[in-house]
Each structure stands twice: as C-alpha cells, then as structure tokens.
N, CA, C and O atoms as a GROMACS GRO file, in nm:
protein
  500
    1UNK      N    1   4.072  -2.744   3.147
    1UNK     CA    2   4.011  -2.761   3.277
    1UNK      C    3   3.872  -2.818   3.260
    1UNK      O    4   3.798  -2.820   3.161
    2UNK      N    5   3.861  -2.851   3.348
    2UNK     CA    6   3.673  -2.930   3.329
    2UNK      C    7   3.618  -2.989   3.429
    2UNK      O    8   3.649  -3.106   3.452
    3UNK      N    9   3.518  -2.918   3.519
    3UNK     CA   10   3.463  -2.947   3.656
    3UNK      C   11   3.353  -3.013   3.647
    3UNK      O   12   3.255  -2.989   3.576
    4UNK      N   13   3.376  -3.130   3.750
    4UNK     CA   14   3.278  -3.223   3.771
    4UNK      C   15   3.194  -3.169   3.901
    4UNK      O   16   3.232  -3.086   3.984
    5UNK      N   17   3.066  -3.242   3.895
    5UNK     CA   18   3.013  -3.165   3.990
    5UNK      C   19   2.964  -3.341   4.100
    5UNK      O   20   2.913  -3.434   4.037
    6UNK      N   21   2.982  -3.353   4.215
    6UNK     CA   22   2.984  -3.477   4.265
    6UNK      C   23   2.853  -3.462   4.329
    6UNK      O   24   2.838  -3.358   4.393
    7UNK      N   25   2.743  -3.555   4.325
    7UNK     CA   26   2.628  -3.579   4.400
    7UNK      C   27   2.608  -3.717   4.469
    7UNK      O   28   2.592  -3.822   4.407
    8UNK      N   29   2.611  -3.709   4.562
    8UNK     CA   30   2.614  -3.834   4.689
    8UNK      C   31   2.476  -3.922   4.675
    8UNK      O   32   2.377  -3.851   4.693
    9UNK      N   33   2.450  -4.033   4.652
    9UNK     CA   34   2.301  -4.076   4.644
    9UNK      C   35   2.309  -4.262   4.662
    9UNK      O   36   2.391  -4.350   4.634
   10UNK      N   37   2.166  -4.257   4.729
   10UNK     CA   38   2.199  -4.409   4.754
   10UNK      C   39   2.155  -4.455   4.655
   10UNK      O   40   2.244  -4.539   4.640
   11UNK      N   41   2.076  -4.475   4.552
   11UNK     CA   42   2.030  -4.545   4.437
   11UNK      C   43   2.117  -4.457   4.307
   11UNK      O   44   2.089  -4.342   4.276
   12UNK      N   45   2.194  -4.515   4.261
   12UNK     CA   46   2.260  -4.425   4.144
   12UNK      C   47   2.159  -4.441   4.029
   12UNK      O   48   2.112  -4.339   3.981
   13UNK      N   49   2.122  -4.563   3.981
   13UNK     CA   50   2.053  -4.564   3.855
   13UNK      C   51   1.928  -4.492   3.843
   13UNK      O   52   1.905  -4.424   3.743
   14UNK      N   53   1.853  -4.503   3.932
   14UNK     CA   54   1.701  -4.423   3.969
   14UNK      C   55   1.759  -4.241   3.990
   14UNK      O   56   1.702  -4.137   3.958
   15UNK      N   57   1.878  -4.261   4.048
   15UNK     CA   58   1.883  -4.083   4.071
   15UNK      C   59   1.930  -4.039   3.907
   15UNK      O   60   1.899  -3.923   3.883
   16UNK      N   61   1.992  -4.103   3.805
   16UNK     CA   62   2.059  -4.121   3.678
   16UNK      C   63   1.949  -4.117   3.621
   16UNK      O   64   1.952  -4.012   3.556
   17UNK      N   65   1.804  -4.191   3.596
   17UNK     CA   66   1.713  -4.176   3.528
   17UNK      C   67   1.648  -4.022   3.553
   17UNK      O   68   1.640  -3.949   3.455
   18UNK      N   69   1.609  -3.979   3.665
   18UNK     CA   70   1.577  -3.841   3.731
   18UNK      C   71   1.658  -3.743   3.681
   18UNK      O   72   1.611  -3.633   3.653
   19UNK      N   73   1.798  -3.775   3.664
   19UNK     CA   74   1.870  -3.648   3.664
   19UNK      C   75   1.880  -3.597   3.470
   19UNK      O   76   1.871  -3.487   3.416
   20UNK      N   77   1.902  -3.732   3.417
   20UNK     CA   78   1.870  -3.797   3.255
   20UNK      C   79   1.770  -3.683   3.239
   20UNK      O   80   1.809  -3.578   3.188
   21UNK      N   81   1.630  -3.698   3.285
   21UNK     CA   82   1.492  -3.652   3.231
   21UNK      C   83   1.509  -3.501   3.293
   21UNK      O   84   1.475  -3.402   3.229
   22UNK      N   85   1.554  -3.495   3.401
   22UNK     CA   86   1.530  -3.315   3.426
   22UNK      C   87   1.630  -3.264   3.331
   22UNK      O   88   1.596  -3.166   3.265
   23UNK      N   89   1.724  -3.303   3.316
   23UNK     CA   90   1.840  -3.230   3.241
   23UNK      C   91   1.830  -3.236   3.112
   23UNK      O   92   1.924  -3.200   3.042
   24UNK      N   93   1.715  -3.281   3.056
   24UNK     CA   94   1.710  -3.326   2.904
   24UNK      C   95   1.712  -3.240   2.811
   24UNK      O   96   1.758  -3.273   2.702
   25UNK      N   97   1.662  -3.103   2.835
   25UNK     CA   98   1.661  -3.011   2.736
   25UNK      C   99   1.820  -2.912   2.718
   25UNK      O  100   1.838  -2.806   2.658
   26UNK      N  101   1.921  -3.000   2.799
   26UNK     CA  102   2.038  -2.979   2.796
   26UNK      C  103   2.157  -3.040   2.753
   26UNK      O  104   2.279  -3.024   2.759
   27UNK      N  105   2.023  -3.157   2.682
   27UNK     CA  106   2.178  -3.290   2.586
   27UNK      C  107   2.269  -3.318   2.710
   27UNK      O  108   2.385  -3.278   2.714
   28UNK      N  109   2.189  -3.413   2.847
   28UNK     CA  110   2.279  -3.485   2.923
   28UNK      C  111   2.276  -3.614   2.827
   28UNK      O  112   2.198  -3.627   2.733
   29UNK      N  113   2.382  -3.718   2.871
   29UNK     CA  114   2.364  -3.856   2.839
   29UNK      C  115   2.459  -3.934   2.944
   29UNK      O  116   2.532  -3.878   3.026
   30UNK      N  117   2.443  -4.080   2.927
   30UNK     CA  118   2.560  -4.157   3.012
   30UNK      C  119   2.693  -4.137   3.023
   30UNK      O  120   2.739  -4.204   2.931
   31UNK      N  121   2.738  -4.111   3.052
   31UNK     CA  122   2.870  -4.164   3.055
   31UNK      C  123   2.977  -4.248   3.127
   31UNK      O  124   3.000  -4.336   3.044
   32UNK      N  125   3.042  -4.266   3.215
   32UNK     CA  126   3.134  -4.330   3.277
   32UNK      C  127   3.071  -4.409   3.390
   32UNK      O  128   3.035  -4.356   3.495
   33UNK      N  129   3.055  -4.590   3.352
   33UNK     CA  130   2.977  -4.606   3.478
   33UNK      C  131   3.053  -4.711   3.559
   33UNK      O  132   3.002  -4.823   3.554
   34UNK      N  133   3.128  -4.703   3.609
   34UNK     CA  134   3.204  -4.821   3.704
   34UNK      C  135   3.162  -4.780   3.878
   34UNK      O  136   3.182  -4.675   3.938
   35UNK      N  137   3.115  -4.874   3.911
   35UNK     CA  138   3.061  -4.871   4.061
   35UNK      C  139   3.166  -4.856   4.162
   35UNK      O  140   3.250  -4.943   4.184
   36UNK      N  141   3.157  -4.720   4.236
   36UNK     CA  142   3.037  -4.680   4.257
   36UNK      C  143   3.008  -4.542   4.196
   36UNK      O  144   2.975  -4.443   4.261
   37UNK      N  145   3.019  -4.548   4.103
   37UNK     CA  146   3.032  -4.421   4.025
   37UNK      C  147   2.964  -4.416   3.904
   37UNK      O  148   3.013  -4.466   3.802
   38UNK      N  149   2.846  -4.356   3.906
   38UNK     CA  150   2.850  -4.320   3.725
   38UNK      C  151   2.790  -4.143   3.666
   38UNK      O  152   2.743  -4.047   3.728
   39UNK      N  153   2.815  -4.162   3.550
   39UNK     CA  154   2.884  -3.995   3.539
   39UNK      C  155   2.773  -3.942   3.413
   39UNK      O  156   2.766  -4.003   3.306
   40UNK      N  157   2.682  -3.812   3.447
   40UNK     CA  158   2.626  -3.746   3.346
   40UNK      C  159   2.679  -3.664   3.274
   40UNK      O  160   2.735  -3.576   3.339
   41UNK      N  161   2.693  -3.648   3.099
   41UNK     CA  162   2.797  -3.598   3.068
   41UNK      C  163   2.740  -3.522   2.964
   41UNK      O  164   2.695  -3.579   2.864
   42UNK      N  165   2.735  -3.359   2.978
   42UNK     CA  166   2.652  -3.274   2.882
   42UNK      C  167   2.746  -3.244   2.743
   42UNK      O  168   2.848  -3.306   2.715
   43UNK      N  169   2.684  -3.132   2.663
   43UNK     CA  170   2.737  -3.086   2.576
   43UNK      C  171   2.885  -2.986   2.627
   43UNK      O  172   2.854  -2.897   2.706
   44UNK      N  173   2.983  -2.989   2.604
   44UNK     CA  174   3.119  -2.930   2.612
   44UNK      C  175   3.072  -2.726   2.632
   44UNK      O  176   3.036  -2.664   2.533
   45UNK      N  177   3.082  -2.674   2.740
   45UNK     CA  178   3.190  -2.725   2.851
   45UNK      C  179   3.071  -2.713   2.937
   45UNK      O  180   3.068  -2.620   3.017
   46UNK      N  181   2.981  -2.790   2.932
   46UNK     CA  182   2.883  -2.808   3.054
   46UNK      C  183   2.944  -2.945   3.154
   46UNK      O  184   2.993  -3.049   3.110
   47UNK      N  185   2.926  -2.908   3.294
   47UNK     CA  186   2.991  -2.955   3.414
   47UNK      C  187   2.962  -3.145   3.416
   47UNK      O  188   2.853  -3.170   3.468
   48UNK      N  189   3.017  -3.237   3.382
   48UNK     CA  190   2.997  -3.358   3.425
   48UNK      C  191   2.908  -3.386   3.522
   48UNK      O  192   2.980  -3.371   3.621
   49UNK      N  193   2.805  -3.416   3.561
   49UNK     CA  194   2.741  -3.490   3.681
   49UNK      C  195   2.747  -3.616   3.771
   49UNK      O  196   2.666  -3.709   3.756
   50UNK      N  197   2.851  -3.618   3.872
   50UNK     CA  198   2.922  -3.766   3.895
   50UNK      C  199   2.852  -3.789   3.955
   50UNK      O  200   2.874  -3.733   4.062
   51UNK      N  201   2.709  -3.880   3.962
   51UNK     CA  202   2.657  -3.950   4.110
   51UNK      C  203   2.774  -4.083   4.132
   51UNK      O  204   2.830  -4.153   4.048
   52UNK      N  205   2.780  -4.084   4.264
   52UNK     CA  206   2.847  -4.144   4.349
   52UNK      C  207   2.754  -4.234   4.431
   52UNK      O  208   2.643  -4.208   4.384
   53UNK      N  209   2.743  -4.296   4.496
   53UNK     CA  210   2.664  -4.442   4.598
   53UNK      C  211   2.742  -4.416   4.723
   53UNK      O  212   2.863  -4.431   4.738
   54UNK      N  213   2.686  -4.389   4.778
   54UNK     CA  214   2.649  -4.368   4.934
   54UNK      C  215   2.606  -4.472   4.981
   54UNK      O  216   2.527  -4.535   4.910
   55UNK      N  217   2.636  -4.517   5.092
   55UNK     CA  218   2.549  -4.588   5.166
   55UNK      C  219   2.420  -4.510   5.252
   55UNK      O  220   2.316  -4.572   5.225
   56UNK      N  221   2.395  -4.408   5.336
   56UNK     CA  222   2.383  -4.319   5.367
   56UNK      C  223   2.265  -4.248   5.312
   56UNK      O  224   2.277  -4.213   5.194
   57UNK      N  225   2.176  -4.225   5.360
   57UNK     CA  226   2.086  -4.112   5.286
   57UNK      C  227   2.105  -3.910   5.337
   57UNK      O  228   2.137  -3.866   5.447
   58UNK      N  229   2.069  -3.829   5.202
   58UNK     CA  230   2.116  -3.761   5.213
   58UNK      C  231   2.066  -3.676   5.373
   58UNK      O  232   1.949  -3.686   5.411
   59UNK      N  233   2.199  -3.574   5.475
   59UNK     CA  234   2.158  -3.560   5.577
   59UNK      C  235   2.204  -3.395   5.599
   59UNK      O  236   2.313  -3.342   5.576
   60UNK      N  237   2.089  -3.342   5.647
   60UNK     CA  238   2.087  -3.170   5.681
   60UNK      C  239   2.065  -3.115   5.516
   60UNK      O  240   2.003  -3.166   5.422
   61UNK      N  241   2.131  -3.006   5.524
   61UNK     CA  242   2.148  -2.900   5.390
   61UNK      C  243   2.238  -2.948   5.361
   61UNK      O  244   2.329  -2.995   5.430
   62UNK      N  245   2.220  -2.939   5.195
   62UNK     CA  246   2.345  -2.874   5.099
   62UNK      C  247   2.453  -2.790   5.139
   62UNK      O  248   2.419  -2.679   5.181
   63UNK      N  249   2.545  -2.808   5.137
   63UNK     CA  250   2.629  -2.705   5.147
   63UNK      C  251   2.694  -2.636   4.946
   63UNK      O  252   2.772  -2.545   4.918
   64UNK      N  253   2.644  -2.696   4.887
   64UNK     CA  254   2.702  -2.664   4.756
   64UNK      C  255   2.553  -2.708   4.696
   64UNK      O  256   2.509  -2.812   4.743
   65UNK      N  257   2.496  -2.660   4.628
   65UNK     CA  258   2.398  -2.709   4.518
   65UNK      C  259   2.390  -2.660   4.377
   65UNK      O  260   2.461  -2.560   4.379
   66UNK      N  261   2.347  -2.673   4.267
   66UNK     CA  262   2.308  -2.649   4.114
   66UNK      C  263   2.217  -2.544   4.118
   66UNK      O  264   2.152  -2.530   4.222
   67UNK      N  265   2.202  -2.475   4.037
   67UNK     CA  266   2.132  -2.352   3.959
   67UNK      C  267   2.116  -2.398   3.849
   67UNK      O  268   2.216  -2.434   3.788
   68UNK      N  269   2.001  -2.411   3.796
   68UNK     CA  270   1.977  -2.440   3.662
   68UNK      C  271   1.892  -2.357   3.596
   68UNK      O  272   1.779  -2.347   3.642
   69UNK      N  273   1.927  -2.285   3.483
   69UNK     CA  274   1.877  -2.169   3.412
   69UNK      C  275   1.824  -2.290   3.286
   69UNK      O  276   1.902  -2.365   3.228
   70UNK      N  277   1.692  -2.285   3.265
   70UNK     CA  278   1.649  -2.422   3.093
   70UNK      C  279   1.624  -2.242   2.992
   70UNK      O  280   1.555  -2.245   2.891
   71UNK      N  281   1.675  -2.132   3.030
   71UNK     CA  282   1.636  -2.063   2.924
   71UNK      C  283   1.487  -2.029   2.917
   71UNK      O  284   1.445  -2.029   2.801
   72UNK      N  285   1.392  -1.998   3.016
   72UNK     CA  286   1.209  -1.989   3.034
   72UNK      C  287   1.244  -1.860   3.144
   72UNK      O  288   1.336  -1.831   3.221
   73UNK      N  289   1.142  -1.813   3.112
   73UNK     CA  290   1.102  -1.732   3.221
   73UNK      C  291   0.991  -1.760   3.306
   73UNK      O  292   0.950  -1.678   3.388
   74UNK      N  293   0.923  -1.911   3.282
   74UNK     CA  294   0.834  -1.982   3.347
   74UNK      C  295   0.860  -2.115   3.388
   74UNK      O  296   0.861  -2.233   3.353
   75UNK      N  297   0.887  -2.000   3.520
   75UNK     CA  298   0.946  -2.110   3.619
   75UNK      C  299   0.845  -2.190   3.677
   75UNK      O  300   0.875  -2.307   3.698
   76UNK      N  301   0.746  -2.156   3.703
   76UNK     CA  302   0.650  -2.271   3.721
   76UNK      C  303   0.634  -2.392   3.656
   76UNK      O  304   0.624  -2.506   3.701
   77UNK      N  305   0.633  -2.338   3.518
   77UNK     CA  306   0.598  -2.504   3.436
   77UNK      C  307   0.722  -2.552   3.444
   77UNK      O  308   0.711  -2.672   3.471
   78UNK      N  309   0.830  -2.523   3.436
   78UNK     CA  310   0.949  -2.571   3.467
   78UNK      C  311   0.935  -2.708   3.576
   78UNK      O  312   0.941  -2.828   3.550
   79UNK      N  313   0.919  -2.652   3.682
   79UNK     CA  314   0.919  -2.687   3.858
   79UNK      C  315   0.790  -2.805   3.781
   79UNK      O  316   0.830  -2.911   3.732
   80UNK      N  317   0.697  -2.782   3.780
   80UNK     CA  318   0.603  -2.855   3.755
   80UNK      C  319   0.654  -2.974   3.673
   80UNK      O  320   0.633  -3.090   3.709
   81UNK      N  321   0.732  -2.936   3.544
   81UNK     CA  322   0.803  -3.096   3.477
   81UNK      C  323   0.873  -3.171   3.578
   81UNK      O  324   0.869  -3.293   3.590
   82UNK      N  325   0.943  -3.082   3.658
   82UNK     CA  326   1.061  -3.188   3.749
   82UNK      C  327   0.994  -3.264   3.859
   82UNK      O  328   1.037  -3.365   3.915
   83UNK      N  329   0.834  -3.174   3.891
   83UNK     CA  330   0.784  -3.273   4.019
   83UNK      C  331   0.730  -3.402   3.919
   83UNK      O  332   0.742  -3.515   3.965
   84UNK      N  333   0.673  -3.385   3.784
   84UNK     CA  334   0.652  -3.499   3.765
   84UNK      C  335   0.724  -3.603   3.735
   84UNK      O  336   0.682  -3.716   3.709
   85UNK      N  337   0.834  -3.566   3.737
   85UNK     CA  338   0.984  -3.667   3.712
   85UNK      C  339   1.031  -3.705   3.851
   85UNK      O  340   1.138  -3.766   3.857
   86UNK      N  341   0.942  -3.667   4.001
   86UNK     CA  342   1.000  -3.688   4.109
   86UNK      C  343   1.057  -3.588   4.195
   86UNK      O  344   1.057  -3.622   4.313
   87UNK      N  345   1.109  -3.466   4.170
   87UNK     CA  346   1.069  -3.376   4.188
   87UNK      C  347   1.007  -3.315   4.331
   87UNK      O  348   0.898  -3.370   4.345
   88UNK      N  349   1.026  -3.250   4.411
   88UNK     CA  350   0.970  -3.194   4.570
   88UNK      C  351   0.955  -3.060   4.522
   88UNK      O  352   1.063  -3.001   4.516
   89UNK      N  353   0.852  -2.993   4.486
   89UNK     CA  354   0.946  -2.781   4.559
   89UNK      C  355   0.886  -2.801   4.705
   89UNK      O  356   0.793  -2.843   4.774
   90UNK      N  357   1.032  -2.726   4.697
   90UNK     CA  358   1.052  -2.650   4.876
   90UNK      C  359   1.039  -2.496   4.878
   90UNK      O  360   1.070  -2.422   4.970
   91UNK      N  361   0.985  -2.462   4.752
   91UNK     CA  362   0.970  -2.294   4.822
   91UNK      C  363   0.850  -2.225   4.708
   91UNK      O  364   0.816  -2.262   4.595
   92UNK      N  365   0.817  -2.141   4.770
   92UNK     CA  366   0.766  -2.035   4.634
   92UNK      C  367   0.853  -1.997   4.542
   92UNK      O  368   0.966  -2.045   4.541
   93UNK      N  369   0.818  -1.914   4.461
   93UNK     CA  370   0.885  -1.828   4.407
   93UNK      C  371   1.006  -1.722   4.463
   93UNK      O  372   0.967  -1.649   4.554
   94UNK      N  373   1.082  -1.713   4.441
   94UNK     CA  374   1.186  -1.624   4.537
   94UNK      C  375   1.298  -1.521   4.467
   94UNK      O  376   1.401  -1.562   4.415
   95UNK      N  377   1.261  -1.374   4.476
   95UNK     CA  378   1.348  -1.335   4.395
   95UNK      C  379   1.477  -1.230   4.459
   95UNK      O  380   1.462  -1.205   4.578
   96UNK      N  381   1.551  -1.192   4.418
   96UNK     CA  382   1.639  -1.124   4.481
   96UNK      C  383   1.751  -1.064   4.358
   96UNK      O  384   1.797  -1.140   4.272
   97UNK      N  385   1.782  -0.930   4.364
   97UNK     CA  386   1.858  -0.849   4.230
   97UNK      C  387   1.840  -0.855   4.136
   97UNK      O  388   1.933  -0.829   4.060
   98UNK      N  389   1.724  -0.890   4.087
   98UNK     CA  390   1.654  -0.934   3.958
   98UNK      C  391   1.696  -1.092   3.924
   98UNK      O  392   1.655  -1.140   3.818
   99UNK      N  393   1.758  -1.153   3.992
   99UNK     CA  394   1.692  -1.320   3.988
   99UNK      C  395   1.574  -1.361   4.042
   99UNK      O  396   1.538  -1.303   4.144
  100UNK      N  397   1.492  -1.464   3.990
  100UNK     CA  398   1.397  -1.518   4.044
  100UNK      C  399   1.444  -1.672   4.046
  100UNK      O  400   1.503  -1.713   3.947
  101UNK      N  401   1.420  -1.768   4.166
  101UNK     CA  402   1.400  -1.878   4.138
  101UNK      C  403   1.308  -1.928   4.241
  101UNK      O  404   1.234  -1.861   4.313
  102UNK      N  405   1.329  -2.106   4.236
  102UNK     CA  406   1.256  -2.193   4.293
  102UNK      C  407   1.342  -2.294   4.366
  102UNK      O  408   1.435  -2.352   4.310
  103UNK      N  409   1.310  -2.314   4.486
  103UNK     CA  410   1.369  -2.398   4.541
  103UNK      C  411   1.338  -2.565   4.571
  103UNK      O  412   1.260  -2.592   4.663
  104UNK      N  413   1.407  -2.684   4.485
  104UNK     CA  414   1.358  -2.779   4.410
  104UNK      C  415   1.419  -2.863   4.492
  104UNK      O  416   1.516  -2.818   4.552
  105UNK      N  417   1.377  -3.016   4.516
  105UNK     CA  418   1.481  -3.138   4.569
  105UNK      C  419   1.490  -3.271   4.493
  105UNK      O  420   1.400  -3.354   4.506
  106UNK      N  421   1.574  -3.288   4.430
  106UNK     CA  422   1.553  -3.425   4.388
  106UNK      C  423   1.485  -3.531   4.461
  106UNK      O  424   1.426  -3.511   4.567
  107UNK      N  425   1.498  -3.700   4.374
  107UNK     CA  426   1.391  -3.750   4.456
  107UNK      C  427   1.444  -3.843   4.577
  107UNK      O  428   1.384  -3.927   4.645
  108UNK      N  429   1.620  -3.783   4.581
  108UNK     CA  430   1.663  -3.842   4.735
  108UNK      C  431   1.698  -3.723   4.832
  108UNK      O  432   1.785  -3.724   4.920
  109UNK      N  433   1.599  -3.605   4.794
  109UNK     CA  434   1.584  -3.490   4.885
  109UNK      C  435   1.746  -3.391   4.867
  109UNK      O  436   1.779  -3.321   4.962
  110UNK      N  437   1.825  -3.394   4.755
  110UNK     CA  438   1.926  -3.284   4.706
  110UNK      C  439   1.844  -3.217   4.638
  110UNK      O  440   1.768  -3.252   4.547
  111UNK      N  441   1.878  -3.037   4.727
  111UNK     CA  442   1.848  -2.950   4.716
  111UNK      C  443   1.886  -2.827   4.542
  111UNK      O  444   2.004  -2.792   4.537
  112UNK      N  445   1.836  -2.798   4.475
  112UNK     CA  446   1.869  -2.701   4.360
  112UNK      C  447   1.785  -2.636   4.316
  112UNK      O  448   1.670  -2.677   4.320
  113UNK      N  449   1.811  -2.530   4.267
  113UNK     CA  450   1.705  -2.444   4.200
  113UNK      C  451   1.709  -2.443   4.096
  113UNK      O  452   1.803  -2.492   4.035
  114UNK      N  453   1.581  -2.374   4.025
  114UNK     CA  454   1.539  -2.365   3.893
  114UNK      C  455   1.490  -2.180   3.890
  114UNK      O  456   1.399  -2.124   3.951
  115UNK      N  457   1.599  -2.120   3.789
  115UNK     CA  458   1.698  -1.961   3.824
  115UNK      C  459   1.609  -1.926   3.690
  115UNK      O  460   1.603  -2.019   3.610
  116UNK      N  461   1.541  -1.812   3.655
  116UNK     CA  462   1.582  -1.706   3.555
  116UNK      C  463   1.637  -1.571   3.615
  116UNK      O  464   1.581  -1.498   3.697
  117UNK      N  465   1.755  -1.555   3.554
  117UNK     CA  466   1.899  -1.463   3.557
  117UNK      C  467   1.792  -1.276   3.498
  117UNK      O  468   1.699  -1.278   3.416
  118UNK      N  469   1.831  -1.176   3.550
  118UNK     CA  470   1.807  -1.072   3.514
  118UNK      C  471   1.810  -0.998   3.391
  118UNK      O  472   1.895  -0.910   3.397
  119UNK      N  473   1.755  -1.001   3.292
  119UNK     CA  474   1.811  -0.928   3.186
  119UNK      C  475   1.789  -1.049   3.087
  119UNK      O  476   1.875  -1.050   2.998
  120UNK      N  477   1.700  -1.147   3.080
  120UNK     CA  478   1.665  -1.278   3.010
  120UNK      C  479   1.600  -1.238   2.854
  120UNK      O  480   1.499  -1.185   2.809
  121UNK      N  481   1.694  -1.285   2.817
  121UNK     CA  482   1.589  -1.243   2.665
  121UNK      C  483   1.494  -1.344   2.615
  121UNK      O  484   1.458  -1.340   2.498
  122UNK      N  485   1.443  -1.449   2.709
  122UNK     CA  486   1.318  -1.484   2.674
  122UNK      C  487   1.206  -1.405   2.701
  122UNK      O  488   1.191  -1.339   2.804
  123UNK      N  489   1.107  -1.415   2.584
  123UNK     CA  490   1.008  -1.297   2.570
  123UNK      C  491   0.903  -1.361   2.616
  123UNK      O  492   0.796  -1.338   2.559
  124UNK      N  493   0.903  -1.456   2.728
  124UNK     CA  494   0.756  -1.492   2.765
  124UNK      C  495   0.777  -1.419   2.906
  124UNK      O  496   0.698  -1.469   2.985
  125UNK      N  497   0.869  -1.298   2.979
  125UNK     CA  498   0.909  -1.254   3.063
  125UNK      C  499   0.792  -1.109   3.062
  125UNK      O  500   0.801  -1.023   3.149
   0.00000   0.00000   0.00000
C-alpha cells in the first residue's frame, strides 16, 4: 500500500521548490513530473507529495491538511525556517493532550502544522 497525499496549487514548480526546502530534513526529492502533475517523493514509507495545477487559487479551509513532526521540540525556530522559505504562521503556539503545534500556510495559503507529539524524546523539551 502507499498513500499519496494530493495538494492543489497554481504554480507547481515554485510550490515544488517550497515544499523541496521545508521538507528537507526529511530526504524529499523529485519525482514523477508529467503536467499537470509532479510528485515529492520521501524516504520509504513516507507519503508521496502529488502537487497537482489548478487553475484556481486555493479557496476557504482545508478540509484535510499535513502534520509535520522534524523531530525539535522548538517549534519556533522550526516555523521561523519555513517563513523564510515563504512560509505565513497563522497561529501561536497551540497545545492540546500534550501536543503542541503551530499553525503554518504555504506560500499559496495551504494550511499545516508544525506538531511536537507528547512524550518526545528530544531533550531540548
């Protein structure tokens, strides 16, 4: 089995460079690019990233978005790399059952967070 995860965007290559650099400390790279489609493809069994081309810019909420755990318990500097890669936060800090995250938008306004999970054995916690 092996789930792709589909993201709607009107510039694929610019959202592909963005998504390239935030995801980097996760061994994304290229993969599959036939228009209108091209595909981020991590280390096994991390989820494919299909941006897709829209005509369309993105409209309302997410109804499905990403959680991304980079393994930190500093979520700030985190948030802080991705605004300089383009990057929006939309929220403070926000925690709930011993998650904390941040609420982040890419730079065609798709919504995801940046999560440390409860019970993290990074020791900068």
């Amino acid at each position: 089995m092996q789930i792709v995860v589909t993201l709607d965007c009107v510039d694929t290559e610019a959202q592909a460079n963005f998504w390239l650099a935030a995801l980097a400390p996760l061994d994304y790279r290229r993969g599959f690019h036939g228009p209108p489609y091209l595909s981020l493809v991590g280390p096994a069994p991390a989820p494919t990233l299909l941006l897709q081309h829209v005509p369309e810019p993105k409209q309302g909420k997410n109804r499905m978005h990403l959680d991304l755990d980079f393994g930190t318990a500093d979520l700030v500097s985190e948030v802080n790399r991705l605004e300089r890669l383009g990057a929006a936060r939309l929220s403070e800090e926000l925690s709930e059952h011993g998650f904390r995250w941040i609420i982040v938008a890419d730079p065609e306004g798709n919504e995801f967070c940046v999560f440390n999970p409860p019970y993290s054995t990074d020791v900068a916690q």
